[in-house]
C-alpha positions in Angstrom: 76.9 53.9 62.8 79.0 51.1 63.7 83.2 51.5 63.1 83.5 47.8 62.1 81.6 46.8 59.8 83.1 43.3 59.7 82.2 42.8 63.5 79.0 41.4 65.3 76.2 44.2 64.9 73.2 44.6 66.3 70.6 46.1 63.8 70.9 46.0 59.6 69.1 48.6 57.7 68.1 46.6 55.0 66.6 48.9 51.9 66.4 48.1 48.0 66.3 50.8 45.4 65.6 51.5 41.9 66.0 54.9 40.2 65.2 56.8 43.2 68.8 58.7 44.0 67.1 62.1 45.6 64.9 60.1 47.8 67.1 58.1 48.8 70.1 60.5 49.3 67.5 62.6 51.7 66.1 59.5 53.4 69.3 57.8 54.4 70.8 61.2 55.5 68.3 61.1 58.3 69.7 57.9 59.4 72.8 59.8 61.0 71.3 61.6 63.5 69.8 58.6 65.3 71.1 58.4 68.8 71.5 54.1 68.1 74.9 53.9 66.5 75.3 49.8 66.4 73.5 49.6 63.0 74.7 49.3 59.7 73.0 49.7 56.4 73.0 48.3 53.1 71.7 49.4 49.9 71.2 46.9 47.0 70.3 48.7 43.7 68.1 47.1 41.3 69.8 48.3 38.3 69.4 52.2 38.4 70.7 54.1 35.8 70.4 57.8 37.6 73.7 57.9 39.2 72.8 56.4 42.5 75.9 54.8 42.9 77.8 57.8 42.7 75.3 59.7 44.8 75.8 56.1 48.1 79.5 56.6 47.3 80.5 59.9 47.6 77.7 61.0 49.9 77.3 57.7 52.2 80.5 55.7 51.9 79.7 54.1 55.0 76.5 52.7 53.4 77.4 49.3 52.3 76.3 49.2 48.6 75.1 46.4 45.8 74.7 47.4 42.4 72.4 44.6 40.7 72.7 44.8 36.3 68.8 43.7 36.7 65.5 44.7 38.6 65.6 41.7 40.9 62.6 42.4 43.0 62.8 41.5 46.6 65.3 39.1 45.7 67.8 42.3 46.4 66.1 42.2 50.4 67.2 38.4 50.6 70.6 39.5 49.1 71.0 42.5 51.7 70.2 40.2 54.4 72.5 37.6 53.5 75.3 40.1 53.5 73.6 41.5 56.7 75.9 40.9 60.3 73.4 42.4 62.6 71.3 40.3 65.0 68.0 42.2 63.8 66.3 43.1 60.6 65.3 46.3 60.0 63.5 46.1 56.6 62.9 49.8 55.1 62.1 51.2 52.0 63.9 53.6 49.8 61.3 56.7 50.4 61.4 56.4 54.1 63.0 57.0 57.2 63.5 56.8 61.1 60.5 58.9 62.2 62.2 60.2 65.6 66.5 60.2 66.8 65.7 57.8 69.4 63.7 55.2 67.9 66.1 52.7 67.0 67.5 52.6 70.9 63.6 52.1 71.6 63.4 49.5 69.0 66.1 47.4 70.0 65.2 47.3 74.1 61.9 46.8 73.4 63.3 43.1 71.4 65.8 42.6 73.9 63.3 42.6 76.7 60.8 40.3 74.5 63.1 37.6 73.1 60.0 35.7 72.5 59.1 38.0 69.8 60.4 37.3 66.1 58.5 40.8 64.4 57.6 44.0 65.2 56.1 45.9 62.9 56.1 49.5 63.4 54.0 52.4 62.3 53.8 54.7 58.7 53.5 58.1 58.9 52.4 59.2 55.5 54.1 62.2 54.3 52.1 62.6 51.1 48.9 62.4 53.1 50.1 63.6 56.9 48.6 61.2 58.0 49.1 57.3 59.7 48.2 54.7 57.8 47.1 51.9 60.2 48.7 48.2 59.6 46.7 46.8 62.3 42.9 46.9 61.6 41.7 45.6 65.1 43.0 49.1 66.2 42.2 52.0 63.7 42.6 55.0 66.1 46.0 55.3 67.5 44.9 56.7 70.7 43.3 53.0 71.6 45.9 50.7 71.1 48.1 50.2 74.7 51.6 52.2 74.9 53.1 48.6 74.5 50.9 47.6 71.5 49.4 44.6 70.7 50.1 41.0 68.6 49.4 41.3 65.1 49.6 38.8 62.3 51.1 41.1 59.6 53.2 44.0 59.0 54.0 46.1 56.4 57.7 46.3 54.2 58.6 50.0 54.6 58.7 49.3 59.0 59.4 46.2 60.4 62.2 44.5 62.2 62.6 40.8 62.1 65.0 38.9 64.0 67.3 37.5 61.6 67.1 33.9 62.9 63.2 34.0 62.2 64.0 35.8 58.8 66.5 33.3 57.3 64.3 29.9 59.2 61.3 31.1 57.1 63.2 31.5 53.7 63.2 35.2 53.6 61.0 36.8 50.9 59.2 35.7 47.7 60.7 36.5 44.2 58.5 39.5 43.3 57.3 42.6 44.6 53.4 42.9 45.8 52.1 40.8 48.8 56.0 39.3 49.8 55.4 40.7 52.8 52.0 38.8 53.4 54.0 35.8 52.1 56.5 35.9 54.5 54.1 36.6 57.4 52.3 33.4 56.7 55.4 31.5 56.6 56.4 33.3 59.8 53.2 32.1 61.7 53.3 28.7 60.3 56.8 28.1 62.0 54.9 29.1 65.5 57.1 33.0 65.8 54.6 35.7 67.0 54.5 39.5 66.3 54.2 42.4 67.4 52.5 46.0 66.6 54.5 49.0 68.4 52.7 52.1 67.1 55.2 54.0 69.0 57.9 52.6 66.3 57.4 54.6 62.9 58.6 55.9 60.0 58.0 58.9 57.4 57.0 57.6 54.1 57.1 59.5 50.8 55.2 57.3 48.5 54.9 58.3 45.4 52.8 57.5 42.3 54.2 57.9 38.7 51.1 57.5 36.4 53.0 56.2 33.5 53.7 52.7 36.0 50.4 52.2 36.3 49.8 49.2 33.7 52.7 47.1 35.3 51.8 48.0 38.8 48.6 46.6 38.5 49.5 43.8 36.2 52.2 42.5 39.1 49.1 43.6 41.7 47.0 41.0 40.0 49.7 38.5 39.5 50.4 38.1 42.6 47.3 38.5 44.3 46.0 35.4 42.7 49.5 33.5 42.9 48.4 33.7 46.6 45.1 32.1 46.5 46.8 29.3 44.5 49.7 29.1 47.1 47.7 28.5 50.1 44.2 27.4 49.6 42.8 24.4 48.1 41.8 25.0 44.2 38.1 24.8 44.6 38.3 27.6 47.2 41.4 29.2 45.6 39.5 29.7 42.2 36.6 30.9 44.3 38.6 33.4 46.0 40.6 34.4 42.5 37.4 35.3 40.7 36.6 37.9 43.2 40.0 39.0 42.5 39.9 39.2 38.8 36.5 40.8 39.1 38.1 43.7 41.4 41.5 44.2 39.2 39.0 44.5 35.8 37.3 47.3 37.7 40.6 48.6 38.2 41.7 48.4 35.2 38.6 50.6 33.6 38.8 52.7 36.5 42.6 53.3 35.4 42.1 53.0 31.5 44.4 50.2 30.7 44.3 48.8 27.1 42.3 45.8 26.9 45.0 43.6 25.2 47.4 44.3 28.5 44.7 43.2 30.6 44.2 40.0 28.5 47.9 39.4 28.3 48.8 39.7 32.0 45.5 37.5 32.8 46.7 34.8 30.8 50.5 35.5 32.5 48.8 34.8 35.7 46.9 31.4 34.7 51.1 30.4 34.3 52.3 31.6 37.3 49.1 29.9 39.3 49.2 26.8 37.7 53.4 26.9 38.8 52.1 28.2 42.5 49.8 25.5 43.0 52.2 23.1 41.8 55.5 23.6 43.3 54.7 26.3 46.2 51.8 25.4 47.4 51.7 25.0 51.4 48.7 22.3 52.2 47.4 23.2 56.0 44.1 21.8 57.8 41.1 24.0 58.3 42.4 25.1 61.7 45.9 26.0 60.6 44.6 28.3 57.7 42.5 30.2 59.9 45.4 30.7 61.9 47.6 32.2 60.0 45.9 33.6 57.1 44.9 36.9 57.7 42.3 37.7 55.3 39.9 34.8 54.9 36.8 37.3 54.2 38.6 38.8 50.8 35.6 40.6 49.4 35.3 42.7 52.8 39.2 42.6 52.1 38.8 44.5 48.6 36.3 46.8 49.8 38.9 48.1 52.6 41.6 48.4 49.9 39.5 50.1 47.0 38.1 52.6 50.2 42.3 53.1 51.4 42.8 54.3 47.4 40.7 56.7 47.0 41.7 58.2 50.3 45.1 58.1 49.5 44.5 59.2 46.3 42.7 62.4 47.5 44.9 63.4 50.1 47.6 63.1 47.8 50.3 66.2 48.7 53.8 66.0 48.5 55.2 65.7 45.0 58.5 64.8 43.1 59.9 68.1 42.6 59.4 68.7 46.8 61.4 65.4 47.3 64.0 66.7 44.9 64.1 70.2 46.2 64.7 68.7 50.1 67.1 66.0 48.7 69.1 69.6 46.7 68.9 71.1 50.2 70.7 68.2 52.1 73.2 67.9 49.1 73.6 71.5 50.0 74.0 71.5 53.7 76.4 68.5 53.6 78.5 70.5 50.9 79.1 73.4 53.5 80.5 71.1 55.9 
């Protein structure tokens, strides 16, 4: 990594974390032993309480670190970037890492030889499932898309690398997690900057799914999902689009056993936070502008894809917590000997 961090760099690792200290500690290990040393990352904490700080600190010190006293959402991203010197974005997750030595020397030449490109989103390689999860639909075998790749119109958080021009011109991310990184896409398109797929740039993902969460994952899954109807369409369409929505997330919600009175509480949490969306973020566009840049006009085709995803995900479903910890004890281990 870079020797001065105070001087012009060219790529920031940008990651925010939230009780997660072994996967982190073995995810940002891999970082060293990428052959792209003008990089820096930073690390904003969300208010963990499992000694991640110590862990960055005595195991990364060259990781610059953030300790938040509150869960701040993606609010830490915009934070990270802010601090951020490099003249690109890379915006990571916690659970994931550089999926070859090489690919952040690949990632910058590809952006230097296409300045007219603000994204490019890379590729997940799904640990839990070993398997790629495709961000670009037009393309769902690997072997089709070109060696190049193609443009897209979205991306996905855990791989992409924004130029941070484009980032900052665009607002950087919403205030809460789910769908910030459609949000920001929109916004992206709606300034004129294109993006770009580049299968060959991808990460390892650990994902993970803790079932005791699962109330207030899919109470912020519906939230938002329907703060974005109310954001960008008009309210006759967006109230069209929303009931599909609420009919999908009640399905959910039996399918996953969640108590009744949550459901009605978070429903009537989301009536707020539309009612706020339509009335001091909404973004009015013509006709020809929304189809544009919105990138899922057809949502009940949409909600079929996702619910179909799940359950594949869900079955394929392999690497657990105690692996994770156990290869996060073995780098704790190696760097001990050293």
């Amino acid at each position: 990594m870079s020797d001065d961090p105070t001087g012009p760099i060219r790529l920031s690792v940008l990651i925010a974390t939230r009780q997660r200290r072994d996967v982190l500690a073995m995810c940002l290990s891999n970082y060293e032993e990428q052959t792209f040393r003008d990089f820096e990352i930073i690390v904003v904490d969300n208010g963990s309480t499992d000694g991640t700080d110590e862990m960055v600190m005595r195991d990364f010190p060259h990781v610059r670190y953030v300790h938040l006293p509150e869960n701040r959402g993606p609010e830490a991203l915009n934070l990270a970037a802010q601090m951020a010197h490099g003249e690109f974005l890379w915006r990571t997750d916690d659970d994931a890492h550089p999926g070859s030595d090489d690919m952040f020397a690949r990632l910058v030449e590809f952006l230097d030889t296409h300045p007219h490109l603000a994204v490019v989103a890379g590729e997940i390689f799904q640990a839990t499932t070993q398997s790629f999860e495709r961000i670009e639909p037009a393309w769902p075998n690997l072997q089709l898309v070109p060696a190049g790749g193609v443009e897209t119109v979205g991306f996905s958080g855990c791989s992409v690398c924004f130029r941070t021009t484009a980032f900052h011109e665009a607002g950087g991310f919403w205030n809460s997690f789910y769908l910030e990184e459609e949000d920001l896409a929109v916004r992206l398109r709606l300034l004129g900057h294109r993006m770009w797929y580049l299968p060959s740039i991808y990460v390892v993902h650990y994902a993970q799914t803790t079932p005791s969460d699962m109330s207030a994952r899919w109470a912020l899954m519906t939230t938002q999902i329907l703060r974005f109807q109310f954001k960008y369409y008009g309210m006759i369409r967006a109230i069209l689009r929303s009931s599909i929505v609420v009919t999908s997330q009640l399905l959910m919600a039996v399918w996953h056993r969640i108590h009744p009175s949550f459901v009605y509480q978070t429903l009537q949490h989301a009536a707020r936070i539309c009612s706020q969306a339509y009335r001091s973020e909404r973004i009015i566009m013509n006709g020809t502008t929304r189809k544009r840049v919105l990138n899922h006009d057809a949502i009940l085709p949409q909600t079929i894809r996702y619910y179909v995803k799940a359950l594949q995900r869900r079955r394929g479903r392999a690497v657990t917590d105690t692996q994770i910890h156990e290869s996060s004890k073995n780098k704790e281990e190696h760097h001990g000997t050293h």
